[in-house]
KOLBA-532453 format. One line per field, with one value per residue (C-alpha): residue number from 1; x, y, z. Coordinates in steps of 0.5 Angstrom, whole numbers. Layout:
REM KOLBA-532453
resi: (NUM/...) .
x: (X/...) .
y: (Y/...) .
z: (Z/...) .
***
This chain:
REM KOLBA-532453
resi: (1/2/3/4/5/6/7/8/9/10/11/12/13/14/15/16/17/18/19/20/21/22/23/24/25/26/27/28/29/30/31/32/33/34/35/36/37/38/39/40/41/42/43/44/45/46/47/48/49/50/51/52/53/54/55/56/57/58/59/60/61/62/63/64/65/66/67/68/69/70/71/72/73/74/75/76/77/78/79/80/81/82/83/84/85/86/87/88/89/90/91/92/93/94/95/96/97/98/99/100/101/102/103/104/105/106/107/108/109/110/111/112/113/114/115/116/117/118/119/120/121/122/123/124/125/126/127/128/129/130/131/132/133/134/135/136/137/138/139/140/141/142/143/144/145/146/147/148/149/150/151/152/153/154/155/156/157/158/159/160/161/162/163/164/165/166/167/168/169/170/171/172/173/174/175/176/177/178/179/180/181/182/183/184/185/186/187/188/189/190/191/192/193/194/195/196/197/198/199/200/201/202/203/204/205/206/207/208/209/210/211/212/213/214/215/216/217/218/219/220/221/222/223/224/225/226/227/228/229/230/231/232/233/234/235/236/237/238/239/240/241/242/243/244/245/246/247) .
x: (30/28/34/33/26/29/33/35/36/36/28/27/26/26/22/24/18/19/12/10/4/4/-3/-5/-11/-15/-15/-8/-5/-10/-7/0/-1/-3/3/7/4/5/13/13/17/21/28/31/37/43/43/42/34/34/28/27/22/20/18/25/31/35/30/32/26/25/19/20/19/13/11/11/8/2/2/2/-4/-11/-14/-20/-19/-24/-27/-25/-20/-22/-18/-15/-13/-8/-10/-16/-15/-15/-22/-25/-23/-25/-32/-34/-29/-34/-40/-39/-38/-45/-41/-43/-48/-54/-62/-61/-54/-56/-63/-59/-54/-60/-59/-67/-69/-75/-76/-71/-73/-68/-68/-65/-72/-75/-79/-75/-71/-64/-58/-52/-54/-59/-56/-51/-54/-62/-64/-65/-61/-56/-57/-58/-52/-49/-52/-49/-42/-42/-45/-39/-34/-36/-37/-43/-49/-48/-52/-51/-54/-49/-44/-38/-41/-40/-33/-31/-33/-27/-26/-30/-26/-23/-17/-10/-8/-8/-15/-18/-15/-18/-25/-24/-22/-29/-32/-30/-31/-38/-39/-36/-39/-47/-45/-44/-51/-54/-51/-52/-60/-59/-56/-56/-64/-60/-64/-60/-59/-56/-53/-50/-46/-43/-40/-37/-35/-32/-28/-26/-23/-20/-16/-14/-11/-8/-5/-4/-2/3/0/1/-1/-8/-13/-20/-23/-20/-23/-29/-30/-27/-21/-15/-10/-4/-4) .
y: (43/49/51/52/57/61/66/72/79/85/87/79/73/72/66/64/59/57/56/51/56/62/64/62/63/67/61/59/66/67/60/62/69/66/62/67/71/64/65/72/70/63/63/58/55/51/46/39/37/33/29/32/29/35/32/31/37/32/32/24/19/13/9/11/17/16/12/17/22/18/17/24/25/22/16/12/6/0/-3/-10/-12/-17/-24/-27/-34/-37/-45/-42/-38/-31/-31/-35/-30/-25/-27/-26/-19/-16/-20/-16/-9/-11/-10/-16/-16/-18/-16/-10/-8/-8/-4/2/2/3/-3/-6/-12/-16/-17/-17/-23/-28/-33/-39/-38/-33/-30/-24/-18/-20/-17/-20/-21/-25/-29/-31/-31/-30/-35/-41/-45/-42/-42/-51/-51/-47/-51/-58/-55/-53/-60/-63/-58/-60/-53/-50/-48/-43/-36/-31/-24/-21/-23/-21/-26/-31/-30/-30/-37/-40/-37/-41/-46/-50/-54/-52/-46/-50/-53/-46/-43/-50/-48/-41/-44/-47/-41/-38/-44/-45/-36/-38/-44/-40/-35/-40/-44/-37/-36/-42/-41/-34/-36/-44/-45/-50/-52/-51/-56/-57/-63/-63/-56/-59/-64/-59/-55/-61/-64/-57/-55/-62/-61/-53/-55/-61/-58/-50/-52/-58/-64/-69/-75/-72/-77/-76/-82/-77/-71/-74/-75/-68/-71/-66/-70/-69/-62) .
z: (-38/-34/-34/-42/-41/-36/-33/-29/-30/-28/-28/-26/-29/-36/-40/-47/-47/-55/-57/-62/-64/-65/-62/-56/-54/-50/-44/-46/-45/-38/-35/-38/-34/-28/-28/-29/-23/-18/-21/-19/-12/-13/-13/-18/-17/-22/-17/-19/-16/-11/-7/0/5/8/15/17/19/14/8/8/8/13/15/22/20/17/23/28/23/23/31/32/29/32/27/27/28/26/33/29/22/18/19/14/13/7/9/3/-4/-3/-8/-2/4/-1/0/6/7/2/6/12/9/5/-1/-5/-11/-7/-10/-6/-7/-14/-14/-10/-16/-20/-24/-26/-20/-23/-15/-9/-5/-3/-9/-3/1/-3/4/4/2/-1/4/6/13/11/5/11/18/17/11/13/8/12/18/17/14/20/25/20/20/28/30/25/28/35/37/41/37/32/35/31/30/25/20/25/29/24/23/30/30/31/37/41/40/46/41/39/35/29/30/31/25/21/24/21/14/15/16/10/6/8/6/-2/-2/0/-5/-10/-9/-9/-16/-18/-16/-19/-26/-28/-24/-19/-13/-7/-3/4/4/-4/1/7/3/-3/4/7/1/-1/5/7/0/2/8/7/2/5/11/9/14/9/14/14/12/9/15/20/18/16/24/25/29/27/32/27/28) .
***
């Protein structure tokens, strides 16, 4: 305790500090005196300690008051928040949340990291450099498979110009709530399942192919939903044909 190291007397405080080791050290015995300076000033107490948040006149803790500490000040808030979906495995969203802030280990991501890329060419076209924009929006393997998966959806035809773009797909959408959160479970598998073609182009030599896809995203997001989402009367010929009359 503190209390067994210190104490006051007439020329100030007094510290019995107990050392273990006889000798310091020249370092040792300049931090202990610098110490000893910042302590030149404070006033102890025999009180018991006690948390105090300093924000409030009381000393007691509350949200609302970290709340309106954070109002108070100004803060930059993101022109938009990533969206979440719990209808796919967390794995599945986190793919696309580290797409749209270029966070994904891409042939360029990794030479920027200074790791040793034998070329950076997109490895599903090969045409050109291999960026999360282009793995996701420009390559044409992926934009096929957009363009399949809105065509299935039946929503407009996929223009996009960013990975955001992407993402708000389900936005476009004429159907009920629950429809348009389907449409963006989509979205999110048709990101993971990109990702793992690429890598399994990248590390088993498998070649991509666009139909073995749509069908991957289709069953496996057929499987999520009807499980997550607990719509136990939804049948694989209704899906199949996109109609998501059960709910």
């Amino acid at each position: 305790m503190v209390a067994d190291r210190w104490a006051n007397s007439d020329s100030g405080h007094i510290f019995y500090w107990a050392w273990a080791r006889p000798e310091l050290g020249s370092e040792a015995a300049h931090q202990l005196q610098g110490l000893i300076s910042m302590l030149e000033d404070w006033n102890g107490s025999t009180d018991a300690d006690v948390w105090k948040w300093n924000h409030d006149p009381d000393g007691n803790f509350s949200v609302s008051n970290v709340k309106k500490l954070l109002g108070s000040v100004d803060r930059n808030r993101p022109e938009r928040v990533f969206e979440w979906n719990n209808w796919v495995p967390k794995k599945v969203g986190i793919v696309a949340w580290r797409a749209e802030m270029e966070r994904l280990p891409t042939k360029c991501a990794l030479a920027r990291r200074n790791v040793p890329v034998p070329n950076q060419l997109c490895v599903l076209c090969g045409e050109y450099v291999e960026t999360s924009e282009h793995v996701f929006v420009s390559c044409h393997f992926a934009q096929t498979l957009w363009q399949n998966v809105a065509g299935w959806c039946k929503i407009p035809p996929v223009i996009a110009f960013g990975i955001g773009d992407l993402l708000k797909l389900h936005e476009s959408s004429s159907g009920s709530r629950k429809v348009r959160k389907v449409i963006h479970a989509l979205v999110l598998v048709t990101f993971w399942s990109i990702w793992k073609t690429r890598n399994e182009v990248v590390f088993r030599q498998v070649n991509a192919n666009t139909t073995r896809s749509l069908d991957e995203i289709k069953s496996v997001t057929y499987l999520w939903v009807k499980s997550r989402a607990k719509v136990a009367a939804l049948s694989w010929e209704d899906w199949s044909r996109f109609s998501l009359g059960v709910l």
